[in-house]
C-alpha positions in Angstrom: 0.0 0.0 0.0 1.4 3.5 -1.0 1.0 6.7 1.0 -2.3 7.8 -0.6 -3.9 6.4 1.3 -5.1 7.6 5.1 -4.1 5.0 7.9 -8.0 4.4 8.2 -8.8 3.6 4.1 -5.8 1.4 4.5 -7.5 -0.7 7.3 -10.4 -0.8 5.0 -8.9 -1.5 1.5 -5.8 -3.3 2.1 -7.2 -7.6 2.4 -9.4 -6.3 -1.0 -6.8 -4.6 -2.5 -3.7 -7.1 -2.3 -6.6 -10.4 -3.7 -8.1 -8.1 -6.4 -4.8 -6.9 -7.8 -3.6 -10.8 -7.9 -6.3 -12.0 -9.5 -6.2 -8.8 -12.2 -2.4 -9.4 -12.7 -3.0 -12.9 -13.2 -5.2 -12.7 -15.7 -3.5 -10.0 -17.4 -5.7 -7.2 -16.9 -3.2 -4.3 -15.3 0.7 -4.9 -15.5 2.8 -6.4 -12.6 3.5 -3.7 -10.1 0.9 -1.7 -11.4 -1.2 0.3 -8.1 -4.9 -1.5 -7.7 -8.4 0.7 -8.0 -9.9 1.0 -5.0 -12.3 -1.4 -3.9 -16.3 0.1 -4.0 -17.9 -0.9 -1.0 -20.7 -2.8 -0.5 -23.1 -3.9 1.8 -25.2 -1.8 4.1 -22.3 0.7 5.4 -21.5 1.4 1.6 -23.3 4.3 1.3 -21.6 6.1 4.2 -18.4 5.1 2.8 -19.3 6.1 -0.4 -20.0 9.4 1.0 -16.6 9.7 3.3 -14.9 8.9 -0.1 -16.6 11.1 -1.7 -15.6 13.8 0.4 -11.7 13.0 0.5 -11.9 12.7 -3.4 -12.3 16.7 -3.0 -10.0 17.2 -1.0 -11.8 17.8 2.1 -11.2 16.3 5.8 -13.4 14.0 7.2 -14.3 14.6 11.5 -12.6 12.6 13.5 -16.5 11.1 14.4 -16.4 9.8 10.4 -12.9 8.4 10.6 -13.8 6.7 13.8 -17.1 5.5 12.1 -15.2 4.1 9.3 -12.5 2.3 11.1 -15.2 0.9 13.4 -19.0 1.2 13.5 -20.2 1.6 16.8 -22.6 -1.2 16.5 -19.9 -3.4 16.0 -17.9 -3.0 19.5 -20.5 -4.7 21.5 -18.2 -7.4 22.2 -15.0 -4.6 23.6 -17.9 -3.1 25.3 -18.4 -6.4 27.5 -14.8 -6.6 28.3 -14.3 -3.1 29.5 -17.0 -3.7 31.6 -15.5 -6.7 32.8 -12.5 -4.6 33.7 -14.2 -1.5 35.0 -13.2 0.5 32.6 -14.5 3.8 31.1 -14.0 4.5 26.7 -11.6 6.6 25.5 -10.6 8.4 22.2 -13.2 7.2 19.5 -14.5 4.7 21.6 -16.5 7.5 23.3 -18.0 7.9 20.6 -19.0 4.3 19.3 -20.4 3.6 23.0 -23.2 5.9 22.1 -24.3 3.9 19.4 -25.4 1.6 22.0 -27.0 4.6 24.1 -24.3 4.8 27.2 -23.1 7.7 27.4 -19.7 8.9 29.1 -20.6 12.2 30.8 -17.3 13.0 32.7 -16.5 15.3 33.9 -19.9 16.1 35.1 -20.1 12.9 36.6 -17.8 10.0 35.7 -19.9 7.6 34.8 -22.8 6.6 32.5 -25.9 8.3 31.7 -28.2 5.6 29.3 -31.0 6.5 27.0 -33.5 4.7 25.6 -36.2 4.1 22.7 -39.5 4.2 23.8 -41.7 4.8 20.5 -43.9 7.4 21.4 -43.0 7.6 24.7 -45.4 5.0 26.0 -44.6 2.0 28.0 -46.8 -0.3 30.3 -46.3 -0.5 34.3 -44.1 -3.1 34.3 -42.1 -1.6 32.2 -41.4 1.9 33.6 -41.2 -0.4 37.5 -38.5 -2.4 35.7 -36.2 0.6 34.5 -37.1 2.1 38.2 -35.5 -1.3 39.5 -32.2 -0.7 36.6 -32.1 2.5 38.4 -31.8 1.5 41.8 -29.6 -1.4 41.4 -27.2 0.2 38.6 -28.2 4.4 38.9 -28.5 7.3 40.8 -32.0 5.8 42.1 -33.7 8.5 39.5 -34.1 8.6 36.1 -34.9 11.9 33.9 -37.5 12.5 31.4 -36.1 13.9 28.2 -37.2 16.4 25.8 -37.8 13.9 23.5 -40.6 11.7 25.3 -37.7 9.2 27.0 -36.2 8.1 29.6 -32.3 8.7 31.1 -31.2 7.0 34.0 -27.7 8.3 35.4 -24.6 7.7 37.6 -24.0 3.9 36.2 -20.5 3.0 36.9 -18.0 1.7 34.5 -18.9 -1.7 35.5 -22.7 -1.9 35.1 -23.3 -0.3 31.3 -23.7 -3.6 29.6 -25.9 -5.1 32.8 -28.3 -2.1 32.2 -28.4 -2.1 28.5 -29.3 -6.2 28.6 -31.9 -5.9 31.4 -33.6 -3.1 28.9 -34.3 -5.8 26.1 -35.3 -8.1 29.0 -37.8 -5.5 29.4 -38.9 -5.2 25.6 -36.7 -1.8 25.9 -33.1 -0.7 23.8 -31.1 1.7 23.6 -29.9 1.0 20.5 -29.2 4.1 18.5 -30.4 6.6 21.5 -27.0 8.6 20.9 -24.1 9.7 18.4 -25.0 9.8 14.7 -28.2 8.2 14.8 -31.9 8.3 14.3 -33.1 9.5 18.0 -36.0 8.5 19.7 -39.3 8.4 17.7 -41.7 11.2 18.9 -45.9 11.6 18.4 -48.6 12.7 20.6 -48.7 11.4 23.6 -52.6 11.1 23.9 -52.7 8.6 21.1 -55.4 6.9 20.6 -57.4 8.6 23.4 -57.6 11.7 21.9 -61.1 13.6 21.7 -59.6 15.7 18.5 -56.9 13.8 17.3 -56.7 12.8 13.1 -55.1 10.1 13.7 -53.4 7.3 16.4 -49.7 8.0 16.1 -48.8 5.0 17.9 -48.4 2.3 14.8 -47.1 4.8 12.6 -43.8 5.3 15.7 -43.8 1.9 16.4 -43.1 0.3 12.6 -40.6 3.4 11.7 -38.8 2.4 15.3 -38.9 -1.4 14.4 -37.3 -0.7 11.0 -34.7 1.5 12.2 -33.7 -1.3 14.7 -33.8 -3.7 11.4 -32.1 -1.7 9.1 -28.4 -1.0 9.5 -27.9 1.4 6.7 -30.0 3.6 8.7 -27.1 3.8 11.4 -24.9 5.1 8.6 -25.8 9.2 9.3 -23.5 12.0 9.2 -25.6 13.5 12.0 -28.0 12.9 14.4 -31.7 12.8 12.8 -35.2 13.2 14.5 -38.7 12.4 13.2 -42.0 13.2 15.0 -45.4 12.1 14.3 -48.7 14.7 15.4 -51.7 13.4 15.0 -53.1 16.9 15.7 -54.1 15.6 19.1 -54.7 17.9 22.2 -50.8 18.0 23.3 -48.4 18.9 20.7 -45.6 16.9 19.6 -43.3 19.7 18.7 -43.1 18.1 15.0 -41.9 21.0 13.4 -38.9 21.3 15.3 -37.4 17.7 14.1 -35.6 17.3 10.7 -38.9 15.0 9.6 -42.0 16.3 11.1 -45.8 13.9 9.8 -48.2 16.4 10.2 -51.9 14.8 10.4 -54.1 16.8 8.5 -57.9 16.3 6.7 -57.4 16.8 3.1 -60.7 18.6 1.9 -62.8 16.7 -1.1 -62.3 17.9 -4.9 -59.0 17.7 -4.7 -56.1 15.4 -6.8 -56.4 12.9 -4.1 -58.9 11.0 -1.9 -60.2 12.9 0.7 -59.3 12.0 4.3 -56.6 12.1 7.0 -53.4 12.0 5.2 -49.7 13.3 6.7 -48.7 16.3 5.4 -44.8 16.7 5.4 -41.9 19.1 6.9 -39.0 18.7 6.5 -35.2 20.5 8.0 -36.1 22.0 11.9 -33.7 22.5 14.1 -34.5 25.3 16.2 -30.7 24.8 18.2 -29.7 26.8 14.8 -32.7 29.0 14.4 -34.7 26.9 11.8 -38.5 25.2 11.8 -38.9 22.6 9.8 -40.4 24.0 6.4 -43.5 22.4 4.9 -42.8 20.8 1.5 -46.8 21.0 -0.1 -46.4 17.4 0.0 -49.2 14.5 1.4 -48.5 10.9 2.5 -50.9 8.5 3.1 -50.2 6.8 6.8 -49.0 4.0 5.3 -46.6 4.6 3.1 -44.6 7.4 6.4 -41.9 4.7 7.1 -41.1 4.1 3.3 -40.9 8.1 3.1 -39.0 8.4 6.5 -36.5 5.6 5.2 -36.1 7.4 1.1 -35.5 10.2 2.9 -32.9 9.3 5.5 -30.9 7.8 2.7 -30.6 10.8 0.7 -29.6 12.5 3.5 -26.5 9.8 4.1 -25.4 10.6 1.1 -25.7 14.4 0.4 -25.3 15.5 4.4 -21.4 16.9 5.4 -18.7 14.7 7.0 -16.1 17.9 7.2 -18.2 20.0 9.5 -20.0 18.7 12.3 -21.9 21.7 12.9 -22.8 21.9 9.3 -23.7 17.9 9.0 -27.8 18.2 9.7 -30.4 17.8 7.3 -31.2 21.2 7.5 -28.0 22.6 5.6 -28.7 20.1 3.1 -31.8 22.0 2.4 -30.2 25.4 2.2 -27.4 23.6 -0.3 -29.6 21.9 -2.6 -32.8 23.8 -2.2 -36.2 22.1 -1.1 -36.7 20.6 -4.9 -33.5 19.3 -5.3 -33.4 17.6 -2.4 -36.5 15.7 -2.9 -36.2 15.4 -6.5 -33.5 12.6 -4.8 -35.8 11.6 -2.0 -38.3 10.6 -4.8 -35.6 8.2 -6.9 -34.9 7.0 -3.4 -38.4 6.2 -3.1 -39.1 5.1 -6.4 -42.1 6.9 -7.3 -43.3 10.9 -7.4 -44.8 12.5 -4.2 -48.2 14.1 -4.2 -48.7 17.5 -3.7 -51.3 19.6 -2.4 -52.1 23.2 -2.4 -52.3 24.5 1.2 -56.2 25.4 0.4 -56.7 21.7 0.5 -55.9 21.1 4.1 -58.4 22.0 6.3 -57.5 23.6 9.3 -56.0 21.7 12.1 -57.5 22.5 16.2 -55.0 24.2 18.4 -53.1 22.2 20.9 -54.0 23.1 24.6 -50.3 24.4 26.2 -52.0 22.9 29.6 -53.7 19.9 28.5 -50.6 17.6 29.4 -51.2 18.7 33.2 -54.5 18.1 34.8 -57.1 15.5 34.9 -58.6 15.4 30.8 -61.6 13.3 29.7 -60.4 10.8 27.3 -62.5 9.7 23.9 -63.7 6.3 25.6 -66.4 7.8 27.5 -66.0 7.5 31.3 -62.4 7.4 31.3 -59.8 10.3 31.6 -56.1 10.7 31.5 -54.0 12.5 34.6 -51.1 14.7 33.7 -48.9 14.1 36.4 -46.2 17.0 36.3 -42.6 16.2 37.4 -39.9 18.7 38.5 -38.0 19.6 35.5 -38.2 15.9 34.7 -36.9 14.1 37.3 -38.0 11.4 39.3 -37.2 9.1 42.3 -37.2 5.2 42.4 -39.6 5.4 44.8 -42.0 7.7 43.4 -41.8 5.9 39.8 -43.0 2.6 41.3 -45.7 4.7 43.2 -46.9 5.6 39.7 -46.7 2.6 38.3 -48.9 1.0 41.1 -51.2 4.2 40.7 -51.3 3.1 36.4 -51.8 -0.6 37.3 -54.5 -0.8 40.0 -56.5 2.7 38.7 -55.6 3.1 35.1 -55.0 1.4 32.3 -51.5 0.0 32.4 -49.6 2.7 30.4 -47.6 5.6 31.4 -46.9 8.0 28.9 -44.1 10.5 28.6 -44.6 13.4 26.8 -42.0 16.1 25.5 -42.6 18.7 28.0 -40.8 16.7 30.5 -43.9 14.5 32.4 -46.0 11.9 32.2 -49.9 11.3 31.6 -51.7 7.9 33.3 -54.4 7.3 31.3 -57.4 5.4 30.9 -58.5 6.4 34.5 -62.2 5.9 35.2 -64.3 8.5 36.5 -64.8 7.3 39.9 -61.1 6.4 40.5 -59.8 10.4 39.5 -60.1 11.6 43.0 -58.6 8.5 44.2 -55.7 8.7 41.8 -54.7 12.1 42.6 -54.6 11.7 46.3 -52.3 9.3 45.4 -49.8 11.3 42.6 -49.9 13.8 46.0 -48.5 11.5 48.4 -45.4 10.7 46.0 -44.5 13.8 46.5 -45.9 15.4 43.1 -48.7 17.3 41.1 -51.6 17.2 39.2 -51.9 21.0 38.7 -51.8 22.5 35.7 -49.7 25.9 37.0 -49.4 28.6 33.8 -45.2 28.7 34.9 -44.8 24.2 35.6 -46.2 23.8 32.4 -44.4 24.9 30.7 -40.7 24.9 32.2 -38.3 22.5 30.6 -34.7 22.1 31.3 -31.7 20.0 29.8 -29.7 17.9 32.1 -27.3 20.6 33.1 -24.1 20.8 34.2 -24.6 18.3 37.4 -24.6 15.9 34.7 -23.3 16.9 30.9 -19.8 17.8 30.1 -21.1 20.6 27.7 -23.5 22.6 30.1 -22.4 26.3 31.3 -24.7 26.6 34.1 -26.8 23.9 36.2 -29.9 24.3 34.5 -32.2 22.5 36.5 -31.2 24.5 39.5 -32.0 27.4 38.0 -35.6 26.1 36.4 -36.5 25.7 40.0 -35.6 28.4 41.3 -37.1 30.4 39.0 -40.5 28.0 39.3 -40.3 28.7 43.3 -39.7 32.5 43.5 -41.9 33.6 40.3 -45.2 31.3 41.2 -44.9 33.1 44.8 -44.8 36.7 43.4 -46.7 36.6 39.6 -50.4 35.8 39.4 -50.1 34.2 35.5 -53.6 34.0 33.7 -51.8 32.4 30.5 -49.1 29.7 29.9 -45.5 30.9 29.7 -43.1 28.5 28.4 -39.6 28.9 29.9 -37.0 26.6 28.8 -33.5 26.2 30.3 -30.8 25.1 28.3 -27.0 24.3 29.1 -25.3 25.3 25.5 -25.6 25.7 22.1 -26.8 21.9 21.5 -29.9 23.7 22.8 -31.3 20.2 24.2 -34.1 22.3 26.4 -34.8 24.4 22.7 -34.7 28.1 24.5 -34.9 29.1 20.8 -38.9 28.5 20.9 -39.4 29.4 24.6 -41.4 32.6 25.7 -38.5 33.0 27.6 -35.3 31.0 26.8 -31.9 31.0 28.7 -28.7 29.8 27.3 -25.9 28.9 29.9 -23.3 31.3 30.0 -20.0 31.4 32.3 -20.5 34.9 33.5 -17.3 36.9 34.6 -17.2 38.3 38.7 -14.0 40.5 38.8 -10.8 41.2 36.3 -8.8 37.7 37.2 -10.9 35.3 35.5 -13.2 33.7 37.5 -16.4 33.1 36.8 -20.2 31.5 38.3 -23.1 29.9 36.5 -25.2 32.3 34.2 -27.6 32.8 30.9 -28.3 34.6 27.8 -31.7 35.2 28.0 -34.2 35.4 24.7 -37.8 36.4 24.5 -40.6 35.7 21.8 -39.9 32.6 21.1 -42.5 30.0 20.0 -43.8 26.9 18.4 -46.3 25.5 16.3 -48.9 28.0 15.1 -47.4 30.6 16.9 -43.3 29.5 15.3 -40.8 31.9 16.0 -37.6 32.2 17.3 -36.6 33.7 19.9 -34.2 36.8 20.1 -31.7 37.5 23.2 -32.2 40.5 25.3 -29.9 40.3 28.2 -26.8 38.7 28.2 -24.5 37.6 31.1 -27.5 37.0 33.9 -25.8 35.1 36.8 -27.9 32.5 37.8 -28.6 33.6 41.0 -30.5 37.0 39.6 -32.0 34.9 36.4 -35.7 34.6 38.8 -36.1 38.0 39.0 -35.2 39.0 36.2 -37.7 36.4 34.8 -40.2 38.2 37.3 -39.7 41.4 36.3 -40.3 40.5 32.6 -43.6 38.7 33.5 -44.6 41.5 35.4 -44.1 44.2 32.8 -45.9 41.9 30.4 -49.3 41.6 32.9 -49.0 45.5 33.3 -49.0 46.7 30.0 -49.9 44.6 27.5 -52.9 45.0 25.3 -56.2 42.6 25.7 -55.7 39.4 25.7 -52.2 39.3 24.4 -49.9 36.1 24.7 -46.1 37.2 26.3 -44.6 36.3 23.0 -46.3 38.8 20.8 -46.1 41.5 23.8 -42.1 40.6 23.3 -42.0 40.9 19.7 -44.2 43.7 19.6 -41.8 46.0 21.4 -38.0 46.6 20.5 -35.5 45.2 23.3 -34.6 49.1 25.4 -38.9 49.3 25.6 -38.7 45.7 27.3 -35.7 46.6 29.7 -37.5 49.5 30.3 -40.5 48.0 31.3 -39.0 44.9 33.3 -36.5 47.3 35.4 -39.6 49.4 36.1 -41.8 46.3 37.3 
């Protein structure tokens, strides 16, 4: 092998290289001592590799991430997994990296140990399911686990020797982590009332379940440059944030007289990510239910091979988009696919009923008459062992059986009969939590922090109390305010779409350096209907003033603004010295 060839490619190329030129020489097709074509791969990696090669053939670096990729899938280092945890060891280097593919996560220096994440298609599991990761917890956690952003479950603090234990008591459970981290599709979002919906379209639950069976099936779809999320709304009460997720199914009624039959079909968005500013765009096009997993699947591939393996922070779907424009890209999605996609004016939709910001808090009646889901809220997300097999008793003896975890951080029991809802919520109340649908609980959200990520600024949860504790005391809210807490730019608490969002910050305390926990802070942010991102008005808050500047701002927005206005049009409505103005005057 010459030295043309990186120390990874020759790894890759060099059994195929030394057979194939034999057998060419042999039969006379290149001259002895002649350099061998490169091998093109095949399999289900070779699109990935094609990609990497592609890339190199310009002249362009690939991330360390792809090199590492290349040299070893994650997927494949199961088996040095096992024997690091027989030695009690931690991953270095790359290996960081490929563990994630498995969903254990390193988190030092946060916390040196593991943080797991699962796959929970549309965040619903049955009793015995959510007792049994309570029971991982205890024996191999922190005896808590945290619900994400994303409808899942984390569980924390696992040392070095109990990763694989946890990740093969999961499947004993019907559970994975396959693929909850590193370049990967992430968990499988919809709504979380599902099924029991009094205005949903359509039951999200199949359409989660088969895409999350096929990604578990299908290892070409482990082959990303990036991490990819996909959300199904079946325009249920509570939202499912689709348009923040690189795919988002949209369920909509398509009106009669139109090129298609009319009906609930899934209209389609495609490229949010509102960590860099950006909603996923609708594309005009329809999709019958089910044919979602054949379009989710087209359109993952074409991402593997157009998305960017020089840049990391260039490498999502949504810069793709901006690259090829919205037609090229699925001018490839459709030869992906094999077929055209229908298209629909907007005038064919009709319109869709408004989520409820409140509705997953609070006691709701459910479609099947006499029954009724309870939104059970959870302190920024967490919970004990103890008080997640309280709720699971409370699911299995008053409800029925599932517990379902929903993007704003808690859970709903559902199928609750009338006569057992006063029962039930005495219950919730003795574990220590709520029923009550506050305007400021809500809607509060916060990333794992720095207690517990390597990347955080500022202990996010911390401050998400704090500011829940001092502003519900002082500010009478008549409306929901969503406030959302993140640690950095990787914006896993999405403060772009918050009424208020906060970005940790290390804020400066004298001339020799040091520094405490503090936040950007952004207003008139929002989602759905309402989309918008939010833009900063203070910068450098320590985290110890961030709840009163919070209260000030809600305080100027209950004095002055005009009837009936939300907080994020009374933010955008007014430039950024009117706000500071107003708060500092509150």
């Amino acid at each position: 092998m010459g030295g043309d060839f990186s120390i990874d490619q020759k790894r890759y190329l060099e059994g195929f290289v030394s057979g194939a030129k034999a057998v060419q020489i042999t039969r006379g097709a290149v001259p002895a001592g002649a350099p061998a074509a490169a091998a093109e791969p095949t399999g289900p990696d070779a699109a990935s590799l094609k990609a990497m090669a592609r890339f190199e053939a310009e002249g362009k670096k690939l991330t360390p991430e792809e090199k590492g990729k290349r040299e070893e899938l994650g997927l494949d280092a199961y088996g040095r997994m096992k024997t690091a945890a027989h030695e009690g060891t931690f991953p270095k280097g790359p290996d960081v990296f490929r563990w994630k593919f498995h969903g254990l996560f390193h988190v030092a220096p946060a916390q040196d140990s593991f943080m797991c994440r699962m796959r929970i298609p549309n965040g619903i599991l049955t009793h015995w399911q959510f007792r049994g990761v309570a029971d991982i917890a205890a024996a191999h956690g922190g005896n808590y686990t945290d619900v994400t952003t994303r409808a899942n479950l984390q569980i924390r603090e696992i040392p070095a020797t109990d990763g694989i234990a946890v990740l093969e008591k999961l499947v004993d459970l019907g559970l994975t982590a396959r693929g909850a981290g590193a370049d990967n599709i992430r968990n499988v979002t919809g709504t979380p009332t599902a099924g029991i919906d009094t205005q949903e379209l359509l039951d999200t639950r199949p359409l989660a379940k088969e895409w999350h069976h096929y990604i578990l099936n299908s290892r070409d779809m482990y082959g990303l440059p990036r991490k990819f999320n996909v959300a199904f709304d079946g325009a249920g009460t509570i939202g499912a944030l689709e348009d923040t997720n690189d795919i988002g199914f949209q369920a909509v009624e398509v009106k009669d007289g139109f090129a298609v039959a009319p009906g609930v079909w899934l209209r389609l968005a495609l490229g949010g990510i509102t960590g860099h500013k950006d909603f996923a765009r609708d594309t005009g096009i329809v999709v019958r239910p089910e044919e979602a997993t054949d379009v989710a699947a087209a359109i993952v591939r074409a991402f593997i091979d157009t998305g960017d393996r020089t840049d990391r922070k260039k490498a999502r779907l949504k810069y793709v988009l901006d690259a090829m424009g919205f037609d090229g890209f699925l001018a490839l999605v459709e030869k992906k696919l094999g077929r055209p996609f229908t298209r629909l004016p907007a005038e064919a939709v009709a319109p869709r009923a408004e989520a409820d910001r409140l509705a997953h808090l609070g006691v709701h009646a459910q479609k099947q008459p006499g029954l009724n889901y309870i939104g059970v809220g959870l302190p920024v997300g967490r919970m004990s062992v103890e008080q997640m097999h309280g709720l699971a008793d409370i699911a299995q003896r008053m409800g029925d059986g599932d517990i379902r975890l929903t993007v704003w951080q808690n859970l709903l029991i559902s199928g609750v009969a009338d006569a057992d809802v006063a029962q039930a919520c005495t219950a919730i109340a003795a574990l220590g939590l709520s029923t009550q649908a506050t305007p400021l609980q809500a809607g509060l959200v916060a990333c794992t922090g720095s207690k517990g990520c390597r990347f955080a600024a500022a202990d996010t949860k911390g401050t998400a109390r704090a500011i829940l504790a001092h502003c519900e005391e002082r500010v009478a809210l008549d409306g929901p305010v969503n406030i959302h807490v993140t640690g950095c730019h990787n914006s896993c608490a999405q403060h772009y779409i918050g009424d208020i969002g906060l970005i940790g910050a290390r804020v400066a305390i004298n001339d020799d350096g040091d520094t405490v926990d503090g936040y950007h802070l952004l207003v008139g942010g929002g989602f759905g209907t309402d989309a918008a991102i939010a833009r900063e008005l203070y910068r450098d808050v320590k985290a110890e003033d961030a709840p009163v500047v919070v209260e000030r701002l809600l305080k100027s927005w209950l004095a002055h603004r005009n009837a009936g206005e939300p907080f994020s049009h009374f933010t955008r409505r007014l430039d950024p010295d009117a706000l500071k103005a107003l708060a500092e005057a509150a």
